[in-house]
VOPAGU-2260 file (C-alpha; in pm, 1 decimal, decimal comma):
REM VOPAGU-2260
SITE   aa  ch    i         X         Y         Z
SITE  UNK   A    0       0,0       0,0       0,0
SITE  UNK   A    1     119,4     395,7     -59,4
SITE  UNK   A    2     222,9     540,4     243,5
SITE  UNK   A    3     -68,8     839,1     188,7
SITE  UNK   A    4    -332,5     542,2     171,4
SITE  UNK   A    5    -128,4     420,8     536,5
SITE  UNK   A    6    -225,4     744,4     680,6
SITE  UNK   A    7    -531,8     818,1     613,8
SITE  UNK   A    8    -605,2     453,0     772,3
SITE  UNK   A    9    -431,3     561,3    1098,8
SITE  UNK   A   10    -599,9     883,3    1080,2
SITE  UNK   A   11    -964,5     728,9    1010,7
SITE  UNK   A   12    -921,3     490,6    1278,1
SITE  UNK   A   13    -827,3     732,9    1504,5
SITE  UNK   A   14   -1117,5     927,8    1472,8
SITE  UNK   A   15   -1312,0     633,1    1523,0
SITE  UNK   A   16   -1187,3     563,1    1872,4
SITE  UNK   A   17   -1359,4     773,8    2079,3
SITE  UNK   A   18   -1675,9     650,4    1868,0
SITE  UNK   A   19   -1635,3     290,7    1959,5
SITE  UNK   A   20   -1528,0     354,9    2309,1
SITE  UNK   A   21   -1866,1     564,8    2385,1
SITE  UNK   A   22   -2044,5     278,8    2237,4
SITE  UNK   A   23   -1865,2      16,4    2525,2
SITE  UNK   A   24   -2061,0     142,1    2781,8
SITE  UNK   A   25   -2431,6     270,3    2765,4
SITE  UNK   A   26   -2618,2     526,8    2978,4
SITE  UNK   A   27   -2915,1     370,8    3127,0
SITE  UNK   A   28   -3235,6     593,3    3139,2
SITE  UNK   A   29   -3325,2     613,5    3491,4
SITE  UNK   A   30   -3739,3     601,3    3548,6
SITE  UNK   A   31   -3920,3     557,3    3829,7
SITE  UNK   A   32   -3925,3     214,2    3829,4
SITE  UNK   A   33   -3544,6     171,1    3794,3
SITE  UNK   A   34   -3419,5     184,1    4114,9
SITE  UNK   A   35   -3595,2     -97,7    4213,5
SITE  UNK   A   36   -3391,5    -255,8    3942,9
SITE  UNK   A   37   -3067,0    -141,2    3999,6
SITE  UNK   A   38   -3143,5    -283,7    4393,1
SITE  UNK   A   39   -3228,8    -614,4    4282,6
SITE  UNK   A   40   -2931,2    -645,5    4047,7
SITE  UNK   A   41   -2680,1    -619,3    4297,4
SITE  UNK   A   42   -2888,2    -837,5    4557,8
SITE  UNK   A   43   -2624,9   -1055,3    4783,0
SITE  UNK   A   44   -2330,8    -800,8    4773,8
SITE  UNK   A   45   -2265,1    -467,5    4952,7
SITE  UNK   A   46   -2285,6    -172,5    4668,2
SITE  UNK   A   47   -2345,6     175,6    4626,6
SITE  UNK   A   48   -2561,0     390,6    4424,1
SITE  UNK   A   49   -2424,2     786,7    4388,8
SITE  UNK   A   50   -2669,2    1035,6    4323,3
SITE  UNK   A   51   -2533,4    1320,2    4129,1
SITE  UNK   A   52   -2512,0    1596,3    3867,9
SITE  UNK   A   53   -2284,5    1755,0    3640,8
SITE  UNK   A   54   -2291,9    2120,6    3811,8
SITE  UNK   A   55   -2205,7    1958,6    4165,6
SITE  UNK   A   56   -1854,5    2029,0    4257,0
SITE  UNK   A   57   -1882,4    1797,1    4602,3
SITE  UNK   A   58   -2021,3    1521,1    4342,0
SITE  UNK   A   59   -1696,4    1522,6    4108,8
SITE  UNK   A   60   -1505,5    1535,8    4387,0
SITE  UNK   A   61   -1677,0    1252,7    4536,7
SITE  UNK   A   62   -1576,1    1044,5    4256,3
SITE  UNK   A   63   -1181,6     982,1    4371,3
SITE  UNK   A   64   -1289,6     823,0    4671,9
SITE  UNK   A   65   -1533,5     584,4    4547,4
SITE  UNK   A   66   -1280,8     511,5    4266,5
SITE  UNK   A   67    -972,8     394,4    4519,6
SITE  UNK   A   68   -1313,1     224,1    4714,4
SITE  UNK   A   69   -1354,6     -16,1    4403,3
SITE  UNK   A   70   -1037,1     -97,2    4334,7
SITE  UNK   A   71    -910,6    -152,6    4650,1
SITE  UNK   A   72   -1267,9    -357,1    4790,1
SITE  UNK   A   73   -1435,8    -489,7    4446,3
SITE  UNK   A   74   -1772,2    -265,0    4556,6
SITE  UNK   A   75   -2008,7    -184,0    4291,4
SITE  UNK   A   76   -2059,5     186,4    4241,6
SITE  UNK   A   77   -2386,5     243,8    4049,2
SITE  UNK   A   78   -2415,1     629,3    3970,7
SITE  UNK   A   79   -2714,7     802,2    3876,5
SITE  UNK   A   80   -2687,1    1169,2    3711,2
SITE  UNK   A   81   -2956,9    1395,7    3809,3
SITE  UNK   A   82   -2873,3    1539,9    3444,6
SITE  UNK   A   83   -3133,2    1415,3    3165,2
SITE  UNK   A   84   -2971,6    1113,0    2970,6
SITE  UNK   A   85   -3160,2    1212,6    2634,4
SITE  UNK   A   86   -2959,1    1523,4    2637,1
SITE  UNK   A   87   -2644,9    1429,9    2403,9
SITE  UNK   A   88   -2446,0    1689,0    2555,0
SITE  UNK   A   89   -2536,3    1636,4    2914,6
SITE  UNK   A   90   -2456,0    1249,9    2841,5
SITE  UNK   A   91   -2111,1    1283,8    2666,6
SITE  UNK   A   92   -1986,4    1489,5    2968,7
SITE  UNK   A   93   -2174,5    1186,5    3183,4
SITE  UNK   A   94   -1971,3     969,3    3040,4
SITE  UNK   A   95   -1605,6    1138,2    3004,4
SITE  UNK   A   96   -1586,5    1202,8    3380,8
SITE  UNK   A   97   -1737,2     882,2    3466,8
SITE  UNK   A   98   -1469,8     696,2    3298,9
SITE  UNK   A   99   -1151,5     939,2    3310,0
SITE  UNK   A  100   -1238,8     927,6    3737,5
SITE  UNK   A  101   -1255,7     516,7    3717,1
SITE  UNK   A  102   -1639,5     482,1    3730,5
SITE  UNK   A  103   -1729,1     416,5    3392,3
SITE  UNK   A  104   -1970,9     134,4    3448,7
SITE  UNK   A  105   -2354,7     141,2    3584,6
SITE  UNK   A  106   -2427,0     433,3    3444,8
SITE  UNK   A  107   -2757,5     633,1    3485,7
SITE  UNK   A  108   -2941,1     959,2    3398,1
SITE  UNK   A  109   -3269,1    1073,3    3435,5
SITE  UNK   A  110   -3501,0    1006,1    3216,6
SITE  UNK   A  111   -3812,4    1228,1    3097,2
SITE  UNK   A  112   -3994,1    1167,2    3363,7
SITE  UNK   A  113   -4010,3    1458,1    3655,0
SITE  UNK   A  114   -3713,3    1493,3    3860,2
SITE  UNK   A  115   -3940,3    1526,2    4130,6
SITE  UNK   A  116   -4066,9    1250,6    4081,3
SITE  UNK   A  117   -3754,1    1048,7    3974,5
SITE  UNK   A  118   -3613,4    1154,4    4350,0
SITE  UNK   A  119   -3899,7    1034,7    4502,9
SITE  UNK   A  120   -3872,7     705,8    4321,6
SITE  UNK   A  121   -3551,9     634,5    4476,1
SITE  UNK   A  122   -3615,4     752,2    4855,6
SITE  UNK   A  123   -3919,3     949,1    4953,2
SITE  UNK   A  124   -3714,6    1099,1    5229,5
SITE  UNK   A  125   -3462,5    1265,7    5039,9
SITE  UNK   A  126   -3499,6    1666,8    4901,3
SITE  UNK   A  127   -3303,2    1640,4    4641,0
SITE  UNK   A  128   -2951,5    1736,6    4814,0
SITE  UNK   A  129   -2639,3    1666,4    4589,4
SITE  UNK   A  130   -2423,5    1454,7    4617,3
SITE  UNK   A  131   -2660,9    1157,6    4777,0
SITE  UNK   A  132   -2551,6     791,1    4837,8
SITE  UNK   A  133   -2686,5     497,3    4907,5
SITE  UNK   A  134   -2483,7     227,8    5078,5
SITE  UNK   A  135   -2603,2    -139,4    5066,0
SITE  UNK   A  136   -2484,0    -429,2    5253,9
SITE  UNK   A  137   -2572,2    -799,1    5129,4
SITE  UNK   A  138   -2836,5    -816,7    5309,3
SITE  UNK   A  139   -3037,5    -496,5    5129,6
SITE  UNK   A  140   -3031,5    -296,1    5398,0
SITE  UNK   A  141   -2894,7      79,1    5322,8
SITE  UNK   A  142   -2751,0     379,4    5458,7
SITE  UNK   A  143   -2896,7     712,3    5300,7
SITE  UNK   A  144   -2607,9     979,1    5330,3
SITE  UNK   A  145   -2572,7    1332,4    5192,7
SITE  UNK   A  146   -2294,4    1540,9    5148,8
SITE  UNK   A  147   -1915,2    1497,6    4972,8
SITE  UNK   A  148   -1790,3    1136,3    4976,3
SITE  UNK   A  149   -1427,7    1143,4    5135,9
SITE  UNK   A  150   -1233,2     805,5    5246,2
SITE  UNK   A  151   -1324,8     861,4    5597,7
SITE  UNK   A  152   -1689,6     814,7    5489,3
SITE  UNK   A  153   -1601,4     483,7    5269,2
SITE  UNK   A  154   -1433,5     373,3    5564,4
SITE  UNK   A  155   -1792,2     415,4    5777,9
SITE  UNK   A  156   -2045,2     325,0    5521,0
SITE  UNK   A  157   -1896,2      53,5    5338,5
SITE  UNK   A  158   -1982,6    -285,0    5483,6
SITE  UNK   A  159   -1851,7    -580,3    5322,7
């Protein structure tokens, strides 16, 4: 082959990437009866479900310490973006700090739906405060907690 035909390979392919790396991992749409799901697909083994949003600083931030949680425990971290998943914007930047912080799998948005009613789906309880978490044991039981995830608060929620 010319070296020009060599190239332009590489260079398609390269643009490509990104394309087929997006299409690894899919954003689930998050309605009201998806909770319930996400609950009953993790049944037997402690996990966590972080409730957050693109414009929530404490929420990014969150992110390391869950990270170092998985890898250095095996817990599931199911996240669920208060951010609409039908928005292609919203879930492109869903999905690049998902995976560049390490929690690129179980990955949710809101759907259409109300939010209101979306939040109420997953704990009647809970106001809508940013970031929220929900840490299960194996039994099912969970710990609602509010506020910035840190490694002190992975070492007191997570049970395994």
């Amino acid at each position: 082959m010319k070296p020009f035909i060599l190239a332009a390979l590489a260079a398609a392919a390269l643009q490509l990437a990104p394309i087929a790396a997006q299409a690894t991992e899919t954003i689930h749409v998050f309605e009201p009866d998806s909770f319930k799901q996400i609950v009953a697909s993790e049944k037997g083994k402690p996990f966590v479900v972080l409730v957050w949003s693109l414009d929530c600083e404490y929420c990014q931030r969150s992110f390391q310490a869950l990270a170092e949680a998985r890898k250095k425990s095996g817990v599931d971290v199911v996240t669920i973006a208060t951010d609409r998943a039908d928005d292609p914007e919203a879930a492109a930047l869903i999905r690049r700090k998902l995976e560049s912080s390490g929690l690129g799998s179980g990955m949710w948005a809101f759907g259409p739906a109300p939010a209101e009613r979306l939040r109420y789906a997953i704990d009647p309880k809970w106001r809508g405060e940013i970031p929220r978490s929900y840490w299960f044991d194996k039994e099912g039981k969970a710990v609602a907690y509010s506020g910035m995830i840190t490694e002190a608060t992975v070492a007191k929620l997570l049970v395994k």
